[in-house]
MMTF fields as JSON, N, C-alpha, C and O atoms, coordinates in Angstrom:
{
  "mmtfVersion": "1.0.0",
  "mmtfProducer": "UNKNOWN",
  "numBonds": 367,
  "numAtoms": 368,
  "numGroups": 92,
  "numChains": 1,
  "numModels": 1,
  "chainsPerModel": [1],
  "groupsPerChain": [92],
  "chainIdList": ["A"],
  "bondAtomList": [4, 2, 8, 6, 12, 10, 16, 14, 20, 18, 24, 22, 28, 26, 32, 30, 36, 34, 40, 38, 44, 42, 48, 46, 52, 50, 56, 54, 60, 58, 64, 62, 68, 66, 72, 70, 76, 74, 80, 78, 84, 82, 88, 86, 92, 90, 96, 94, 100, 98, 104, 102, 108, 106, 112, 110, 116, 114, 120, 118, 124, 122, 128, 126, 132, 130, 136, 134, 140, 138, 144, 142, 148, 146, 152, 150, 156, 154, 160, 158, 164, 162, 168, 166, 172, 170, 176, 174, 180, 178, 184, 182, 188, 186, 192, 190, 196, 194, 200, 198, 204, 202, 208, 206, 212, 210, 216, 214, 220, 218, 224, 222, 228, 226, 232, 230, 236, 234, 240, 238, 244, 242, 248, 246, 252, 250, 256, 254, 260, 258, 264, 262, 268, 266, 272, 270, 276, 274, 280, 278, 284, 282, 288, 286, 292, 290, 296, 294, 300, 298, 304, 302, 308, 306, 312, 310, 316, 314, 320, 318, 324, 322, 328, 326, 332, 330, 336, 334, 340, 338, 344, 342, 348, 346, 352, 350, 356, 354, 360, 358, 364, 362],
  "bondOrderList": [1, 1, 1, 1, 1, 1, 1, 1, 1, 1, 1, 1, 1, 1, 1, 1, 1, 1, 1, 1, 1, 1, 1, 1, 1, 1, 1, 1, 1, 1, 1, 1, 1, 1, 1, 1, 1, 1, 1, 1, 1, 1, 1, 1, 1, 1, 1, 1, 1, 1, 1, 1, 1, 1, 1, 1, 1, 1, 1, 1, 1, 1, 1, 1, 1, 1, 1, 1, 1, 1, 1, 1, 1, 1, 1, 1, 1, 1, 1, 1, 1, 1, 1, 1, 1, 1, 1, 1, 1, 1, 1],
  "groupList": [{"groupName": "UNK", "atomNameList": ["N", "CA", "C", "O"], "elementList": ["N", "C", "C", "O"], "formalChargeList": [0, 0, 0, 0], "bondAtomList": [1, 0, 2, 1, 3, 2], "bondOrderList": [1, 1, 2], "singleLetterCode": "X", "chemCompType": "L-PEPTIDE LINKING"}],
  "groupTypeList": [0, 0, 0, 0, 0, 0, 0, 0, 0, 0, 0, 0, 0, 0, 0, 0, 0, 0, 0, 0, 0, 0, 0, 0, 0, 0, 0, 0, 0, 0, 0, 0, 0, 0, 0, 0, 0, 0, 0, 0, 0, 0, 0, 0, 0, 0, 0, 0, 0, 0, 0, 0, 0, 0, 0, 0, 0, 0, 0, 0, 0, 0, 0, 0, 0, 0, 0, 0, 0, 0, 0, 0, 0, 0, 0, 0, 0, 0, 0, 0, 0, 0, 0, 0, 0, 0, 0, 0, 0, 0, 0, 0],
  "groupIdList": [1, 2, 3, 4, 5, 6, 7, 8, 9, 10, 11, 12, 13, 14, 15, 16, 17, 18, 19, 20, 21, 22, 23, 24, 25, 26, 27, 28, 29, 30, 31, 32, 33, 34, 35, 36, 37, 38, 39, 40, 41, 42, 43, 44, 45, 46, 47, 48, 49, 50, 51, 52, 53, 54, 55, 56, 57, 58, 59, 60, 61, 62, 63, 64, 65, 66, 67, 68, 69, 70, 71, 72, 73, 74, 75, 76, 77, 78, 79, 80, 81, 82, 83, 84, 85, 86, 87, 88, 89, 90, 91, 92],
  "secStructList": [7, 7, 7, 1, 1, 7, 7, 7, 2, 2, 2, 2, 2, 2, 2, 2, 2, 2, 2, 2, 2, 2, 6, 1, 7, 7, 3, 3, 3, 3, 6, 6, 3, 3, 3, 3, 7, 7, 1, 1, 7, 6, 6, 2, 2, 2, 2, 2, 2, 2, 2, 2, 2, 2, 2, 2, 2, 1, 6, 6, 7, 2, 2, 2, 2, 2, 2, 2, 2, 2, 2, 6, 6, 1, 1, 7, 6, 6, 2, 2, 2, 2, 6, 4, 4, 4, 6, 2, 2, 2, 2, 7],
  "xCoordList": [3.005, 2.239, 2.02, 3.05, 0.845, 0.482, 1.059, 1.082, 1.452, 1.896, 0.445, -0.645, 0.686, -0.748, -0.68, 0.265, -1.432, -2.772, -3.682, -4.193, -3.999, -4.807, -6.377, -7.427, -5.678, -7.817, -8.116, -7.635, -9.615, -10.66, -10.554, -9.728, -11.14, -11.457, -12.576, -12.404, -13.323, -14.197, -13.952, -14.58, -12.517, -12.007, -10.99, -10.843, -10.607, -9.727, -10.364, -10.162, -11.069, -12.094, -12.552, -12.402, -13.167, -13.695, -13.12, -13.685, -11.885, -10.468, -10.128, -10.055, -9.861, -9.908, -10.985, -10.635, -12.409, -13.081, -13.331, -13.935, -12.965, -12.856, -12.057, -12.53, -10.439, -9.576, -10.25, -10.227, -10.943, -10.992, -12.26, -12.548, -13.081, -14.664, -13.581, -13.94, -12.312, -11.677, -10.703, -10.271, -10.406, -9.917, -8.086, -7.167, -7.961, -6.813, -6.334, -5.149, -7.284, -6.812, -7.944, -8.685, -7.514, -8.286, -8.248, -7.253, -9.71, -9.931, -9.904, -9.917, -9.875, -9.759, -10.397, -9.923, -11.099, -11.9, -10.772, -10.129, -11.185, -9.954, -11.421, -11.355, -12.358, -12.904, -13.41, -14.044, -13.085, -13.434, -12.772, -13.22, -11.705, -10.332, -10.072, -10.203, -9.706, -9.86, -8.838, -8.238, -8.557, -6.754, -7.057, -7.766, -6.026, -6.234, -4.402, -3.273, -4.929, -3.602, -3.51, -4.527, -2.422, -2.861, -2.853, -2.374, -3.839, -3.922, -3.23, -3.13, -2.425, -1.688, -0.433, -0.445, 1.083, 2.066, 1.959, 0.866, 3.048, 3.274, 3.582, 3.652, 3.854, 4.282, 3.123, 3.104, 1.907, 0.782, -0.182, -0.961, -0.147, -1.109, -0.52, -1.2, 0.988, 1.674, 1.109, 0.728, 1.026, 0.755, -0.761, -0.881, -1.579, -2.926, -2.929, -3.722, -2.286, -2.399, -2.133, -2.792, -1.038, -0.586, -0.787, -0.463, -1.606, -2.625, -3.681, -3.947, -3.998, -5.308, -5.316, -6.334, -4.077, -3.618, -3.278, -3.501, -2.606, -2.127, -3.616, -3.785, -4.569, -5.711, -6.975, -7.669, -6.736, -7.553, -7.244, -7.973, -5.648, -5.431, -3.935, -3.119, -3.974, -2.753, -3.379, -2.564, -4.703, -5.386, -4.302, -3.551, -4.284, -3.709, -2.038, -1.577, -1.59, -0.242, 1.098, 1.341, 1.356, 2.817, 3.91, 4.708, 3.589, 4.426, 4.05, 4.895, 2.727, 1.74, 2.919, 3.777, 2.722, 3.197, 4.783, 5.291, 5.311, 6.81, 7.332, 8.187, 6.152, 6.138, 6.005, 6.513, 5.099, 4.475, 5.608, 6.11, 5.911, 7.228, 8.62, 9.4, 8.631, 9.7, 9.396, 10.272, 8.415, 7.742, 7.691, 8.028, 7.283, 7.181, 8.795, 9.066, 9.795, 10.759, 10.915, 11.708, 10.277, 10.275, 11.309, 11.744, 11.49, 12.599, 13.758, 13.584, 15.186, 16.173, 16.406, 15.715, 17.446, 17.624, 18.293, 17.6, 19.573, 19.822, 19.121, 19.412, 18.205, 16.805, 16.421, 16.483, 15.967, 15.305, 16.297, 16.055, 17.63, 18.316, 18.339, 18.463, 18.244, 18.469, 17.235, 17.27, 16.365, 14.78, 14.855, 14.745, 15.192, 15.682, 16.124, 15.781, 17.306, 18.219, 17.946, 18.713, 16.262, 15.994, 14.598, 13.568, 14.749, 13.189, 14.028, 13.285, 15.025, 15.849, 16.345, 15.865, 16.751, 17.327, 16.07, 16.287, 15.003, 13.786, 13.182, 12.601, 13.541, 13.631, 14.303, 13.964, 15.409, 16.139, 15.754, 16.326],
  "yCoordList": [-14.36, -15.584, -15.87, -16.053, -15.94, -16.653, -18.156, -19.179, -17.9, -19.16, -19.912, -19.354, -21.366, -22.458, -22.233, -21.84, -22.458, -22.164, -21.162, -20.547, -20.874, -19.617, -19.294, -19.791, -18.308, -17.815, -17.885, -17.828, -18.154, -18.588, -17.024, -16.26, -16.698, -15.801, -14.474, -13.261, -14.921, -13.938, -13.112, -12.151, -13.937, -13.133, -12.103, -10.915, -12.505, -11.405, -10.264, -9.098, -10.643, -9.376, -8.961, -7.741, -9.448, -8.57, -7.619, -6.653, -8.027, -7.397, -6.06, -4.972, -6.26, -5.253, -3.98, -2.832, -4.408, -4.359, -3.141, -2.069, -3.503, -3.016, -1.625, -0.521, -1.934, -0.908, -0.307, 0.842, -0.171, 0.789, 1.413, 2.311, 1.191, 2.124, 2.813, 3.971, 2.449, 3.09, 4.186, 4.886, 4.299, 5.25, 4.695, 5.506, 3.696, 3.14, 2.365, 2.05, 2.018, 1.19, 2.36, 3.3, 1.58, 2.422, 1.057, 0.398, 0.858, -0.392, 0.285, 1.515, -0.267, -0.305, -1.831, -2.936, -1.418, -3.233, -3.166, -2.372, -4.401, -4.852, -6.009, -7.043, -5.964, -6.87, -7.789, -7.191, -9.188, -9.447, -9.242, -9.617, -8.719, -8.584, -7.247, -6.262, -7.234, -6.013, -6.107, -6.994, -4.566, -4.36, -3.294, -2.292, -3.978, -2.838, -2.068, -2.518, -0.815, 0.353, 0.903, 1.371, 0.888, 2.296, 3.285, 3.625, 3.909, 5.133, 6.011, 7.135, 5.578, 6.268, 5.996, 5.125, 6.151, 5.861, 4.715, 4.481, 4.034, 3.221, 3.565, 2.715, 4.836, 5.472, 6.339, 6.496, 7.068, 7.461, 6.45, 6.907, 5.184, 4.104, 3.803, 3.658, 3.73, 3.47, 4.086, 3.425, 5.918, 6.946, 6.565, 6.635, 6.298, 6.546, 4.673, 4.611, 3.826, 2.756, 2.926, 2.669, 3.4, 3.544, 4.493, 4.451, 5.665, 6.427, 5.612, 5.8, 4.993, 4.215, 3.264, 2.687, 3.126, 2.077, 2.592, 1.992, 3.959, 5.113, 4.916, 4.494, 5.534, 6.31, 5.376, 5.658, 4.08, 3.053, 2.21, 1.883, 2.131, 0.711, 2.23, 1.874, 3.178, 3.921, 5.066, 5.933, 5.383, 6.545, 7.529, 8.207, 7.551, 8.444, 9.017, 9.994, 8.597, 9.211, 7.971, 6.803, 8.294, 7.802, 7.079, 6.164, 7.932, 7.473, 6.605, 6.031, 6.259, 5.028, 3.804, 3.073, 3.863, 2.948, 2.479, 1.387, 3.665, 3.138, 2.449, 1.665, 3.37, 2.818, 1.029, 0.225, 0.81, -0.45, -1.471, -2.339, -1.412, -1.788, -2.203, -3.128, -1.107, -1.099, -1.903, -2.563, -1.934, -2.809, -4.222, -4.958, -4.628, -6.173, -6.079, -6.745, -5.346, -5.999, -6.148, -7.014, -5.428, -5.771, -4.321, -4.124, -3.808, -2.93, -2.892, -3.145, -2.682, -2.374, -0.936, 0.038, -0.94, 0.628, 0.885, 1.524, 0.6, 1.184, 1.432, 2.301, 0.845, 1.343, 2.61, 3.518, 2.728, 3.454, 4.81, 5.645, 4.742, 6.003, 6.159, 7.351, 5.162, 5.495, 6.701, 7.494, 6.616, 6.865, 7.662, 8.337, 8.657, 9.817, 10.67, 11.817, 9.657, 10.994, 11.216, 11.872, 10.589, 10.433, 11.489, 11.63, 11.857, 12.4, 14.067, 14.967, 14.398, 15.226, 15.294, 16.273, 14.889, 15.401, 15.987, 16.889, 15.533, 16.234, 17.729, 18.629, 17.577, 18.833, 20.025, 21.208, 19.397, 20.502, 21.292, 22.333],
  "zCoordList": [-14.661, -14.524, -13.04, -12.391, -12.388, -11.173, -10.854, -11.538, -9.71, -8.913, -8.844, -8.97, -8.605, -8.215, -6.46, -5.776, -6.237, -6.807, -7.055, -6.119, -8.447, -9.04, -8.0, -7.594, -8.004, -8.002, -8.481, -9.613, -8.123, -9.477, -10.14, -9.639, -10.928, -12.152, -11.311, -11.437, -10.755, -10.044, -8.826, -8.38, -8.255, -6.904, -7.719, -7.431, -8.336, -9.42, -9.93, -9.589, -10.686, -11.053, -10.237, -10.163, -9.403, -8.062, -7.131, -6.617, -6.972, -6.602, -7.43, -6.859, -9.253, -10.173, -10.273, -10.544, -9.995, -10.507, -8.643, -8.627, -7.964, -6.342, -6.528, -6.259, -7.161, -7.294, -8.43, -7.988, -9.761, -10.168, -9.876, -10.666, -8.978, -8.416, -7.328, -7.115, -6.539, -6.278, -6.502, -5.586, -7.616, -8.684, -8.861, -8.974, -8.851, -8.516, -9.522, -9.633, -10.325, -11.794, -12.946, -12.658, -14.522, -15.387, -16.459, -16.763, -16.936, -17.75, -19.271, -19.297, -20.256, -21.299, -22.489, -22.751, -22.729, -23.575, -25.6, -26.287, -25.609, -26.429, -26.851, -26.187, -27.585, -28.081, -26.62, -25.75, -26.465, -25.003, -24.155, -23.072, -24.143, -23.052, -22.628, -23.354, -21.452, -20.387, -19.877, -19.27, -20.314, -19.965, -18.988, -19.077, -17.622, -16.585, -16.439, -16.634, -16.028, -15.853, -14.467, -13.954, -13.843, -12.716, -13.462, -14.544, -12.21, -12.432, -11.839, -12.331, -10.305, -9.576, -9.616, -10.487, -9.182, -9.198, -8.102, -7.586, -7.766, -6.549, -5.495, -4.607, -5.235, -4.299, -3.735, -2.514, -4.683, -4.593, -3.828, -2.993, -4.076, -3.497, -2.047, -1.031, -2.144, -1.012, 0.167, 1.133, 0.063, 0.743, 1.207, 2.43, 0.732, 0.233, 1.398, 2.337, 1.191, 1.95, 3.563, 4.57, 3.342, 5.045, 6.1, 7.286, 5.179, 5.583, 6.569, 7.756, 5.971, 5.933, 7.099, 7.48, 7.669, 8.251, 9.464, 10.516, 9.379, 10.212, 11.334, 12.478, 10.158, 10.51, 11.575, 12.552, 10.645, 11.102, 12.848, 13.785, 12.531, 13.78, 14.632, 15.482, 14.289, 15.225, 15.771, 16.086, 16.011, 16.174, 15.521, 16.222, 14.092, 13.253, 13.656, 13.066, 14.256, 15.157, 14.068, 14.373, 13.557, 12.926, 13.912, 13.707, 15.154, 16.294, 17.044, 17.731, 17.139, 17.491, 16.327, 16.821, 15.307, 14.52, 14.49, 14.237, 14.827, 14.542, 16.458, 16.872, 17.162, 18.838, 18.862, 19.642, 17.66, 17.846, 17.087, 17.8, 16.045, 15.454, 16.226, 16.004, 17.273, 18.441, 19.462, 20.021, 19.742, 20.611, 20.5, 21.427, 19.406, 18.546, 18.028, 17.03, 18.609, 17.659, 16.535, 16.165, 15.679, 13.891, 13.635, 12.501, 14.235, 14.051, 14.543, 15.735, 14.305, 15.283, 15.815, 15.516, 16.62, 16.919, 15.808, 15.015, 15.35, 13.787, 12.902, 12.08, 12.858, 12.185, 12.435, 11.606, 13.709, 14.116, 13.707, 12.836, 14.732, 14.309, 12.891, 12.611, 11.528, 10.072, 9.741, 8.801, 10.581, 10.681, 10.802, 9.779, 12.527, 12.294, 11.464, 11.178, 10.937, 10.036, 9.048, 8.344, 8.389, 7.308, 7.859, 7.199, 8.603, 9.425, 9.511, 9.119, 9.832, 10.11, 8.454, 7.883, 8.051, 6.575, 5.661, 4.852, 5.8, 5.059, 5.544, 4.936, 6.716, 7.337, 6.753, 6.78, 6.182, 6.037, 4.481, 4.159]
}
């Protein structure tokens, strides 16, 4: 259930209606009612988001992003080293 105050009805659909010409939801009709699904996992959209985000505002560099994070303080260094070893363990 939505918190107040609701969107009207047309920013919603428009929103829905956005993600699936995007391939990101999948509709289904039910008489008048329209049941929406992903189509991707959450972790698939995740990728597919921060890509996007990478690509758009970090001239694509990952290290642009986690530079900028460090910078603004929205990270700690324990962070950061958790980061590493999580950057280094996939490695292996």
């Amino acid at each position: 259930k939505m918190e107040e105050p609701k969107p009207p009805y047309t920013t919603v659909a428009s929103i829905f209606r956005n993600l699936e010409n995007k391939g990101f939801l999948t509709k289904r009709r039910f008489g008048n009612v329209k049941v929406f699904k992903p189509k991707i996992s959450e972790a698939a959209y995740k990728t597919h988001f921060l890509s996007g985000v990478v690509e758009n505002y970090f001239d694509n560099s990952y290290k642009e992003l986690v530079s900028f994070f460090a910078k603004e303080q929205k990270v700690t260094s324990d962070e950061l080293e958790e980061i590493i070893r999580l950057i280094e363990n996939a490695r292996k």
